[in-house]
Jmol script that loads the backbone (N, CA, C; Angstrom):
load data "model"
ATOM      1  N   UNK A   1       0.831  -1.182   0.000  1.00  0.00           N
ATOM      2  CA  UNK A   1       0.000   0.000   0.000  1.00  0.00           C
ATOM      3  C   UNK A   1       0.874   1.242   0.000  1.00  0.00           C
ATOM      4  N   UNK A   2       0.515   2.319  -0.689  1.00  0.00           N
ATOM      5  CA  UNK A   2       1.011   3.578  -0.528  1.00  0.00           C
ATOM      6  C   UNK A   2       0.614   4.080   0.639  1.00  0.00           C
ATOM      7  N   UNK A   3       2.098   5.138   0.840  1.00  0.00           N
ATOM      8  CA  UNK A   3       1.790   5.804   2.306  1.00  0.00           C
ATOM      9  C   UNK A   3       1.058   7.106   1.941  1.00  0.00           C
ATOM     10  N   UNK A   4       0.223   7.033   2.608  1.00  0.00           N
ATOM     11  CA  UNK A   4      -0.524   8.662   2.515  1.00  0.00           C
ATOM     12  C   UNK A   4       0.121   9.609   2.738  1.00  0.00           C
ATOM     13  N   UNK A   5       0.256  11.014   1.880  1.00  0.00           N
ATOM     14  CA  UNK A   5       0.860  11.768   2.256  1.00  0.00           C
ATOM     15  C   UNK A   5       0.382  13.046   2.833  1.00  0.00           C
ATOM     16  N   UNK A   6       0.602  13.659   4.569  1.00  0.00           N
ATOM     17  CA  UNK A   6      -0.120  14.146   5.355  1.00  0.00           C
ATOM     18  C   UNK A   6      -0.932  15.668   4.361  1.00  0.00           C
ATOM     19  N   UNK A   7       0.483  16.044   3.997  1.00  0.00           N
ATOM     20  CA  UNK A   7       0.327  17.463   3.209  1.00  0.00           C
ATOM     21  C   UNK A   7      -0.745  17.465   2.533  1.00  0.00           C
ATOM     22  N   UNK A   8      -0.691  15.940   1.431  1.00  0.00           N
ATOM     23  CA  UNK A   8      -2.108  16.027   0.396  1.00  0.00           C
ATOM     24  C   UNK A   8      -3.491  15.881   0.999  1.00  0.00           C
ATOM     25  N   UNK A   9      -3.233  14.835   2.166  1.00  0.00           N
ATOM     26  CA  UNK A   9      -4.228  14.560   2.936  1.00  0.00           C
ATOM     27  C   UNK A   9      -4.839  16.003   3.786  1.00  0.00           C
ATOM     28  N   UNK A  10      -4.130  17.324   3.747  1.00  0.00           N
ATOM     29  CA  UNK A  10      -4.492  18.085   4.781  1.00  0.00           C
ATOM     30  C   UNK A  10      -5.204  19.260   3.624  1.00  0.00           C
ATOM     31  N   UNK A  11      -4.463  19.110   2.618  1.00  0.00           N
ATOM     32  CA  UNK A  11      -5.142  20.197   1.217  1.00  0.00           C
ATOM     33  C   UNK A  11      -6.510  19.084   0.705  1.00  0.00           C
ATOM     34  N   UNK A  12      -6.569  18.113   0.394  1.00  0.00           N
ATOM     35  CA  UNK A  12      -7.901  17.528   0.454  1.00  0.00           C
ATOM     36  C   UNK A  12      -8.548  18.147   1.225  1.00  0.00           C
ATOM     37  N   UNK A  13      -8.708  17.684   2.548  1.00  0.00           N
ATOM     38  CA  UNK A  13      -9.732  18.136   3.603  1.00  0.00           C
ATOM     39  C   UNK A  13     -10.188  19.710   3.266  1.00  0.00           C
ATOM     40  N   UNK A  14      -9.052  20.590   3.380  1.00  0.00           N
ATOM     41  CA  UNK A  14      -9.462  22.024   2.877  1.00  0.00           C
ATOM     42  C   UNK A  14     -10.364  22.314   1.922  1.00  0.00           C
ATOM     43  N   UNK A  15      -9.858  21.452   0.930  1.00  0.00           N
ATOM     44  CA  UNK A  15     -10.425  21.880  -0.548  1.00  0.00           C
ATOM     45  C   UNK A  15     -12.189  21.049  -0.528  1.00  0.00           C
ATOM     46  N   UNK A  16     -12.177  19.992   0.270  1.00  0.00           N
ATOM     47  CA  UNK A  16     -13.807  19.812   0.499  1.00  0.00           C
ATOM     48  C   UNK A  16     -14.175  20.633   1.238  1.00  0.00           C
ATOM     49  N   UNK A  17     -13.704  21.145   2.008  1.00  0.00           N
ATOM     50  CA  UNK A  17     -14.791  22.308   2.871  1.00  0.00           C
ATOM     51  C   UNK A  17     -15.159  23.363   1.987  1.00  0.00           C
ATOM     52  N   UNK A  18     -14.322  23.954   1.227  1.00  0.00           N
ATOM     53  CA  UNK A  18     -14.189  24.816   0.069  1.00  0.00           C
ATOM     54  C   UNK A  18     -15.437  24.694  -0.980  1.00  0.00           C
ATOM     55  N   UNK A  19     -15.266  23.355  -1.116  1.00  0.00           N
ATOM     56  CA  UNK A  19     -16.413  23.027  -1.974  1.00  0.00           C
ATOM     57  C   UNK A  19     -17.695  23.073  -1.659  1.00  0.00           C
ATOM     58  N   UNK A  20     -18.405  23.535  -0.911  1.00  0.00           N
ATOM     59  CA  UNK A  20     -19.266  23.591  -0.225  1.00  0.00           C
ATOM     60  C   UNK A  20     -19.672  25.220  -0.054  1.00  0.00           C
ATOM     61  N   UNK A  21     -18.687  25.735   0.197  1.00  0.00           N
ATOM     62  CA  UNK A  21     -19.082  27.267   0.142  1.00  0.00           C
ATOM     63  C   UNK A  21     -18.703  27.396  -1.804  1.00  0.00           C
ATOM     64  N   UNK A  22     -17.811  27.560  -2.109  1.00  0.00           N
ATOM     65  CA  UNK A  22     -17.843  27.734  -3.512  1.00  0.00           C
ATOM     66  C   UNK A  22     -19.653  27.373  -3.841  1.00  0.00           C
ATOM     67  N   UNK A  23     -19.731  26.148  -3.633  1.00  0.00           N
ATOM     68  CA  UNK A  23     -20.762  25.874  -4.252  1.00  0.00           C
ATOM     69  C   UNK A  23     -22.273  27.057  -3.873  1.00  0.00           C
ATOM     70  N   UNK A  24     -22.284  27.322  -2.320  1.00  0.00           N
ATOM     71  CA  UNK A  24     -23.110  28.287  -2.042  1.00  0.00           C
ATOM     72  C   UNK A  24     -23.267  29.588  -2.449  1.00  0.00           C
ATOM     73  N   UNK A  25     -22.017  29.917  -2.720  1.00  0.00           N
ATOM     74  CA  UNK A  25     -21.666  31.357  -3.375  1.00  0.00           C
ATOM     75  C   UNK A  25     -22.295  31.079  -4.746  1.00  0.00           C
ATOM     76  N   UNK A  26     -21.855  30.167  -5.605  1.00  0.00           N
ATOM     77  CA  UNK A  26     -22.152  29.563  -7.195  1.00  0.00           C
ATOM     78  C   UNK A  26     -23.778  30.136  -7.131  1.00  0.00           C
ATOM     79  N   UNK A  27     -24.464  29.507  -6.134  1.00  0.00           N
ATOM     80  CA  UNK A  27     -26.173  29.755  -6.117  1.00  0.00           C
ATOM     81  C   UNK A  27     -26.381  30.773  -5.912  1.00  0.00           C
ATOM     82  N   UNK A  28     -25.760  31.391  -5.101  1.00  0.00           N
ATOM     83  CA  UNK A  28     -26.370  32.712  -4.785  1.00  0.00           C
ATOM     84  C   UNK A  28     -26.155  33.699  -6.363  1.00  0.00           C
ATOM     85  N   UNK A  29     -25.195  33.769  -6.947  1.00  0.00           N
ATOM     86  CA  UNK A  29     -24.753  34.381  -7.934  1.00  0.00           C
ATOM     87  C   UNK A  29     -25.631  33.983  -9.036  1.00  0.00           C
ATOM     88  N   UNK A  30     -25.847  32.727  -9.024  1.00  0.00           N
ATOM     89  CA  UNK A  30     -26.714  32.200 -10.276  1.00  0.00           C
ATOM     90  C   UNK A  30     -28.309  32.808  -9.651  1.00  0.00           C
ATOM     91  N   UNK A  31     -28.804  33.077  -8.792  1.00  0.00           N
ATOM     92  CA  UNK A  31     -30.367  33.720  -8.337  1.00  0.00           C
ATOM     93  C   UNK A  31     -29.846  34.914  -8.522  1.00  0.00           C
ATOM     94  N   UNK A  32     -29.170  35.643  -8.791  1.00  0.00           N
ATOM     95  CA  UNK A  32     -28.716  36.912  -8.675  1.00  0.00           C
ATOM     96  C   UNK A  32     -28.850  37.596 -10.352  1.00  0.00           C
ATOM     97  N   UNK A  33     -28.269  36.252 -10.784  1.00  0.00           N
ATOM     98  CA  UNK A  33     -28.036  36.621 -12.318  1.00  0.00           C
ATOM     99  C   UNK A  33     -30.034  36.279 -13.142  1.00  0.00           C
ATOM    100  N   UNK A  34     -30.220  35.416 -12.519  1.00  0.00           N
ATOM    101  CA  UNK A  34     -31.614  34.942 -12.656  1.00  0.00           C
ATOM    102  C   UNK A  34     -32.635  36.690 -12.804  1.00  0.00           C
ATOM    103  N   UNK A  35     -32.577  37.210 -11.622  1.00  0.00           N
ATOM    104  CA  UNK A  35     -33.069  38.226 -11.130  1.00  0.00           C
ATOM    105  C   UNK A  35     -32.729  38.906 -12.045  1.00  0.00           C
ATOM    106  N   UNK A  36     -31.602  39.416 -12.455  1.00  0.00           N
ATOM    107  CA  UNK A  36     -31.171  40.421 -12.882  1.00  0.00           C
ATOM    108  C   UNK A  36     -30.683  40.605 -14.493  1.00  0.00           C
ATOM    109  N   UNK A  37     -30.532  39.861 -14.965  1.00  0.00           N
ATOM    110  CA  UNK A  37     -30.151  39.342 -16.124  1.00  0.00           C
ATOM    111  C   UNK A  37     -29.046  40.120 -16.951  1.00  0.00           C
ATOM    112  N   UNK A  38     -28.314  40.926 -16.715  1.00  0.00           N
ATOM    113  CA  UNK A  38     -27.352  41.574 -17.167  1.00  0.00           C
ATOM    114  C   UNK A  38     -25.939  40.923 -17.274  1.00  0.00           C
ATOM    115  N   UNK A  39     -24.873  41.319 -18.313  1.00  0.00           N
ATOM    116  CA  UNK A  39     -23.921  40.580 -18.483  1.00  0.00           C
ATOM    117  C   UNK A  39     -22.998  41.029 -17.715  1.00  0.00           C
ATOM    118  N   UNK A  40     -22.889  42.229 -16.588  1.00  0.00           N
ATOM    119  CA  UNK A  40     -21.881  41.700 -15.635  1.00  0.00           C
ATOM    120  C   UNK A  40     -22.333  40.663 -14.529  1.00  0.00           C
ATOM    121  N   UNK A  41     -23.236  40.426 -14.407  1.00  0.00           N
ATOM    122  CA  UNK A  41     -24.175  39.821 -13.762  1.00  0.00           C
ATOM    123  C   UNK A  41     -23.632  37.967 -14.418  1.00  0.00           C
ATOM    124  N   UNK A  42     -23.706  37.715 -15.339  1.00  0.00           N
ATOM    125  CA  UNK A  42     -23.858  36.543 -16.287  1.00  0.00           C
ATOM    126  C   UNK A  42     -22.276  36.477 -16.207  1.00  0.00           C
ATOM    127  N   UNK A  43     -21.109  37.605 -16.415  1.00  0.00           N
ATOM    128  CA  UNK A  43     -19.776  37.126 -16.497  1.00  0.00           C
ATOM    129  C   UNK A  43     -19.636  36.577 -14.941  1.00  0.00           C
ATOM    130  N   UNK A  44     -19.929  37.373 -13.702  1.00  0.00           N
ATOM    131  CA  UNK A  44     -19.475  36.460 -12.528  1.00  0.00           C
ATOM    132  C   UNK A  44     -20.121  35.425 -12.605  1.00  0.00           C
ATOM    133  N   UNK A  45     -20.868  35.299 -12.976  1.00  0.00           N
ATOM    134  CA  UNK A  45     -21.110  33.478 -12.888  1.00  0.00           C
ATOM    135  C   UNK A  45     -20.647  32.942 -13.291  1.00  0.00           C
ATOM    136  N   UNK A  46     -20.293  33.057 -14.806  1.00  0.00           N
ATOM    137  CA  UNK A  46     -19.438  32.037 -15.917  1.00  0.00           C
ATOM    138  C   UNK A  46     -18.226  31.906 -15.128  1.00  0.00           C
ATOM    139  N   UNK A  47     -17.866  33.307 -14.969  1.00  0.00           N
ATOM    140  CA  UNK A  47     -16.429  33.105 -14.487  1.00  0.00           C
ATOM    141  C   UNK A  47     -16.122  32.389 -12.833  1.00  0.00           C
ATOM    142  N   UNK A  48     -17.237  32.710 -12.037  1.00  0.00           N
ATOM    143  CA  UNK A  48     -16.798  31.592 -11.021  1.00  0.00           C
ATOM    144  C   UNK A  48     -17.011  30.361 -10.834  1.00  0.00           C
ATOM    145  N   UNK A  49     -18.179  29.787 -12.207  1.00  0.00           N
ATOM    146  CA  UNK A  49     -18.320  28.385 -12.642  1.00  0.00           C
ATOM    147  C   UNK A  49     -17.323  28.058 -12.972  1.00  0.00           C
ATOM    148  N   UNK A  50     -16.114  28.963 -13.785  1.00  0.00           N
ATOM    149  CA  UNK A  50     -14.979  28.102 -13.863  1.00  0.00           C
ATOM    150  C   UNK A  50     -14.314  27.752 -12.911  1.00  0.00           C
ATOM    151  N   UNK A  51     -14.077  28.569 -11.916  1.00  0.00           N
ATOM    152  CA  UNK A  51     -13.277  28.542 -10.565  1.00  0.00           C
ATOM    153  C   UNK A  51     -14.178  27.243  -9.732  1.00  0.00           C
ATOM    154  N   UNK A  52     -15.221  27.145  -9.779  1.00  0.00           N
ATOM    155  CA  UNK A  52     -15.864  25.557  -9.050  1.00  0.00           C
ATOM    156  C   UNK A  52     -15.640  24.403  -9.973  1.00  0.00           C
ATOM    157  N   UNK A  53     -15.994  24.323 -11.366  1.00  0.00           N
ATOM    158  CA  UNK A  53     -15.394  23.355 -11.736  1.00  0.00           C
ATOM    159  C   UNK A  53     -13.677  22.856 -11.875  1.00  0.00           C
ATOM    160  N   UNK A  54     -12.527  24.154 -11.832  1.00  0.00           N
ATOM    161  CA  UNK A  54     -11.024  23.883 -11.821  1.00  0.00           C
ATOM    162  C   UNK A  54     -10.978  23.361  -9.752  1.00  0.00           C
ATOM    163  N   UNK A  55     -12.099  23.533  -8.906  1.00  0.00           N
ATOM    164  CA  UNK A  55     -11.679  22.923  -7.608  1.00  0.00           C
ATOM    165  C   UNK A  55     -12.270  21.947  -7.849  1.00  0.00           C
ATOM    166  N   UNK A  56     -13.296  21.806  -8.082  1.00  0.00           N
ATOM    167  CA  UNK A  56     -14.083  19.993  -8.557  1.00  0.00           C
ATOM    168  C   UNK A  56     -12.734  19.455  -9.055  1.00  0.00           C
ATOM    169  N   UNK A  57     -12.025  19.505  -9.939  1.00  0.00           N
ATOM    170  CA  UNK A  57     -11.317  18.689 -10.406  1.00  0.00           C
ATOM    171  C   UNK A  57      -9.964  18.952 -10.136  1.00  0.00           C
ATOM    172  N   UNK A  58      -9.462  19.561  -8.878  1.00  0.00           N
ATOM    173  CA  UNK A  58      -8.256  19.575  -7.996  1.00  0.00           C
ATOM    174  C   UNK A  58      -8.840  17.931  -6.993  1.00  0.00           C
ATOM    175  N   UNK A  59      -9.992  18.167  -6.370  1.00  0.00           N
ATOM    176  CA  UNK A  59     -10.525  17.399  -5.299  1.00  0.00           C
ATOM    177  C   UNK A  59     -10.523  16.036  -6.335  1.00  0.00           C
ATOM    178  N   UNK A  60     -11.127  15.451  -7.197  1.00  0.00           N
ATOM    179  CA  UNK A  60     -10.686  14.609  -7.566  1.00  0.00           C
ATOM    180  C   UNK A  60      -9.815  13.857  -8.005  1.00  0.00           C
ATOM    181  N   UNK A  61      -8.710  15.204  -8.433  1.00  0.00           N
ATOM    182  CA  UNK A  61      -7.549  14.662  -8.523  1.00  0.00           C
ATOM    183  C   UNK A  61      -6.828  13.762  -6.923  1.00  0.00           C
ATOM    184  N   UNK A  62      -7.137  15.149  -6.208  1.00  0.00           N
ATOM    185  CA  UNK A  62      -6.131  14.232  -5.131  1.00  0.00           C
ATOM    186  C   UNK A  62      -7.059  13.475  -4.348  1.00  0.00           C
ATOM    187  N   UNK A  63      -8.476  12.465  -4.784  1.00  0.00           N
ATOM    188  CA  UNK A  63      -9.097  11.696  -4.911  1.00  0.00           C
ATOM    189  C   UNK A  63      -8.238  10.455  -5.037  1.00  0.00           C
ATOM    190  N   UNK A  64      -8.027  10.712  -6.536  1.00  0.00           N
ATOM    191  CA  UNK A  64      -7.817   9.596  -6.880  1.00  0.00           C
ATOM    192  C   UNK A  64      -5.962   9.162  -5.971  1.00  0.00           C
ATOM    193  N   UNK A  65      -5.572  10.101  -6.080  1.00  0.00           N
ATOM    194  CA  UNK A  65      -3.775  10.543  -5.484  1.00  0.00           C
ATOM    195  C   UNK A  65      -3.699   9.833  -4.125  1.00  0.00           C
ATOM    196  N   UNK A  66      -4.875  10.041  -3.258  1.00  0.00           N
ATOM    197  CA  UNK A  66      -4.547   9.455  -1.878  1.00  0.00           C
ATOM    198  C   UNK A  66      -5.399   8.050  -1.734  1.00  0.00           C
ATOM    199  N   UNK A  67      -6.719   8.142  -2.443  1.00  0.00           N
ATOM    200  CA  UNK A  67      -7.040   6.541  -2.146  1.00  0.00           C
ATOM    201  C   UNK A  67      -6.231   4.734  -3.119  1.00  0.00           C
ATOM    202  N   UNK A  68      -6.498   4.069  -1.858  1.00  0.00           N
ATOM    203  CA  UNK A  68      -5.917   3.140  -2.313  1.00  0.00           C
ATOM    204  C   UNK A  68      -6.160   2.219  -3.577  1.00  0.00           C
ATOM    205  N   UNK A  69      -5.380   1.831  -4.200  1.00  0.00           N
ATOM    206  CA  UNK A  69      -6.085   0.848  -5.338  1.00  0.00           C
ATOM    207  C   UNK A  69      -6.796   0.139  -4.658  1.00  0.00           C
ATOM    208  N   UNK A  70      -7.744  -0.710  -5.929  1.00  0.00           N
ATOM    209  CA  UNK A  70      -8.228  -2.232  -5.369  1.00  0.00           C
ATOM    210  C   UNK A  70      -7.714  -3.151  -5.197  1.00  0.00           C
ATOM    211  N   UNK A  71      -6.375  -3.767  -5.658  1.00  0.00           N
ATOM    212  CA  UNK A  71      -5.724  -4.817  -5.526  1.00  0.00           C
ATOM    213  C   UNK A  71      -5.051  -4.930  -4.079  1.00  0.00           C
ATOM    214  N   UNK A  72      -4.675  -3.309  -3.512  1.00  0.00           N
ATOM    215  CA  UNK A  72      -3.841  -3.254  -2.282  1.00  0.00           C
ATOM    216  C   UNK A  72      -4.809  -4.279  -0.904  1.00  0.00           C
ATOM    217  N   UNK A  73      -6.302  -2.923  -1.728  1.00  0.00           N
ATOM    218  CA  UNK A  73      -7.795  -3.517  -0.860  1.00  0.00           C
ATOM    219  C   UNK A  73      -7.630  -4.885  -0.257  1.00  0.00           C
ATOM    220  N   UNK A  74      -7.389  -5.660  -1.605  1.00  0.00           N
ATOM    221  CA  UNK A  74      -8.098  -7.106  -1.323  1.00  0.00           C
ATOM    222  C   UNK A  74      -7.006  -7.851  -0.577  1.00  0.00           C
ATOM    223  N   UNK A  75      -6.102  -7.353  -1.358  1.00  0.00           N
ATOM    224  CA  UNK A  75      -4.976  -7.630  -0.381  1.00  0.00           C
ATOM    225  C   UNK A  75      -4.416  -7.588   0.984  1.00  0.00           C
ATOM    226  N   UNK A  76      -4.432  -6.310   1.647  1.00  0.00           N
ATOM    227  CA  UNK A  76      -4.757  -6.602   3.035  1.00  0.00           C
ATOM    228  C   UNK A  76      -6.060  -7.360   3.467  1.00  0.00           C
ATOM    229  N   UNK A  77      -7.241  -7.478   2.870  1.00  0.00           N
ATOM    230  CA  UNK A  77      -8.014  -8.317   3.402  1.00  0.00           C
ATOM    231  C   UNK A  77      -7.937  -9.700   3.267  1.00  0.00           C
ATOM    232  N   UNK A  78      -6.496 -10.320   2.552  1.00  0.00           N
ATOM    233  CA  UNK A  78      -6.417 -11.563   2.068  1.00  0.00           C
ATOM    234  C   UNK A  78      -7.911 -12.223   1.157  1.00  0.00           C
ATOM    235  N   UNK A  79      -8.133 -11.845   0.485  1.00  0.00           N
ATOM    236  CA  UNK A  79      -9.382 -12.052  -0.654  1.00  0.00           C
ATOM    237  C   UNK A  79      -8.021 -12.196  -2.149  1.00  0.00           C
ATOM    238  N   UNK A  80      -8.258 -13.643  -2.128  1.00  0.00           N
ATOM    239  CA  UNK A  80      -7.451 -13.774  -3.798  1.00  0.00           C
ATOM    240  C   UNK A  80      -8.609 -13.090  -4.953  1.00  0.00           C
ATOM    241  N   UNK A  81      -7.798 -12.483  -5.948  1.00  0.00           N
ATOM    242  CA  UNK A  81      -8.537 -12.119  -6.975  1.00  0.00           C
ATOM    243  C   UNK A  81      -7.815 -11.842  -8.039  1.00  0.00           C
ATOM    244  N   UNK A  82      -8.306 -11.450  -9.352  1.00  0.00           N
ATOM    245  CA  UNK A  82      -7.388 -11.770 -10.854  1.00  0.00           C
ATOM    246  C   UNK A  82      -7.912 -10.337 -11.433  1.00  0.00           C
ATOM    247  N   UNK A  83      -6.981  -9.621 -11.755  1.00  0.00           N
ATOM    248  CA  UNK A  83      -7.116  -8.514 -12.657  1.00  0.00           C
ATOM    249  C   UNK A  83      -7.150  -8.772 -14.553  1.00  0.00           C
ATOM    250  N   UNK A  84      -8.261  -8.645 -15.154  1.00  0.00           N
ATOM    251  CA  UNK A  84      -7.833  -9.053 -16.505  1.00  0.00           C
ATOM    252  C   UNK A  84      -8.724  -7.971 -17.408  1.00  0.00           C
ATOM    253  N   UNK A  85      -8.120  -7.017 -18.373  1.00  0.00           N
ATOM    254  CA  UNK A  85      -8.712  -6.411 -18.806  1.00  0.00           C
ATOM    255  C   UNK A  85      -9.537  -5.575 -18.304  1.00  0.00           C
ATOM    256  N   UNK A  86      -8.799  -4.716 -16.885  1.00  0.00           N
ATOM    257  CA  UNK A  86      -8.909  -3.976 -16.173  1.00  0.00           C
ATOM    258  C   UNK A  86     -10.270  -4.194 -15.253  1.00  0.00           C
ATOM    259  N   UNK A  87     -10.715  -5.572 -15.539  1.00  0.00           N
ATOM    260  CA  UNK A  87     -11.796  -5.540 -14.524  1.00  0.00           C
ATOM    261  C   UNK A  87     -11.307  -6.625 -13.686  1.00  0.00           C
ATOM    262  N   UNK A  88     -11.507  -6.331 -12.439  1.00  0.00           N
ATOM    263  CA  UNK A  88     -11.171  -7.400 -11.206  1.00  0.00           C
ATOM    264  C   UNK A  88     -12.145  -8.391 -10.403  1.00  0.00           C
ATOM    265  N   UNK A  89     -12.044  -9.506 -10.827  1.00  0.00           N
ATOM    266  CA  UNK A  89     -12.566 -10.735 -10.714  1.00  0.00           C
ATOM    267  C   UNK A  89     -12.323 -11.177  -9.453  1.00  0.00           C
ATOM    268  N   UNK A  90     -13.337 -11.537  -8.421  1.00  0.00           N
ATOM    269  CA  UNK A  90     -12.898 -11.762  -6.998  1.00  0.00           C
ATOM    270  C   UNK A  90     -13.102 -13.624  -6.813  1.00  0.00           C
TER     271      UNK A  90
END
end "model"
wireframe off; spacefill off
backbone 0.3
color backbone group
């Protein structure tokens, strides 16, 4: 198994809390733009939809970065199993 690394493990945690307000701010701006319909109105949204989707896909990155494969999985649980054509057969 890979060792977790604290640093990534501590910017994860951040970056989900993050996600959560990003996301609240996202709504409020999008009822705002709703209301109001003007294009400075319409650019902060676009533009901080980009800024929630580039953290959506920081957080999944180090998703995928800190959790363990499946093979490690089965492995500490002693469960034999066969990888073939990327699907794993238990």
């Amino acid at each position: 198994m890979k060792p977790t690394n604290r640093t990534d493990m501590i910017a994860y945690l951040e970056f989900c809390n993050l996600q959560e307000k990003y996301k609240e701010i996202y709504t409020d701006l999008e009822l705002k733009y709703l209301e109001c319909g003007c294009f400075r109105c319409r650019l902060k949204l676009i533009s901080f939809g980009l800024e929630l989707s580039s953290l959506n896909a920081l957080v999944n990155h180090l998703e995928e970065k800190l959790a363990p494969n499946i093979g490690d999985i089965l492995q500490t649980l002693n469960i034999n199993y066969n990888i073939v054509d990327g699907q794993t057969n238990i």
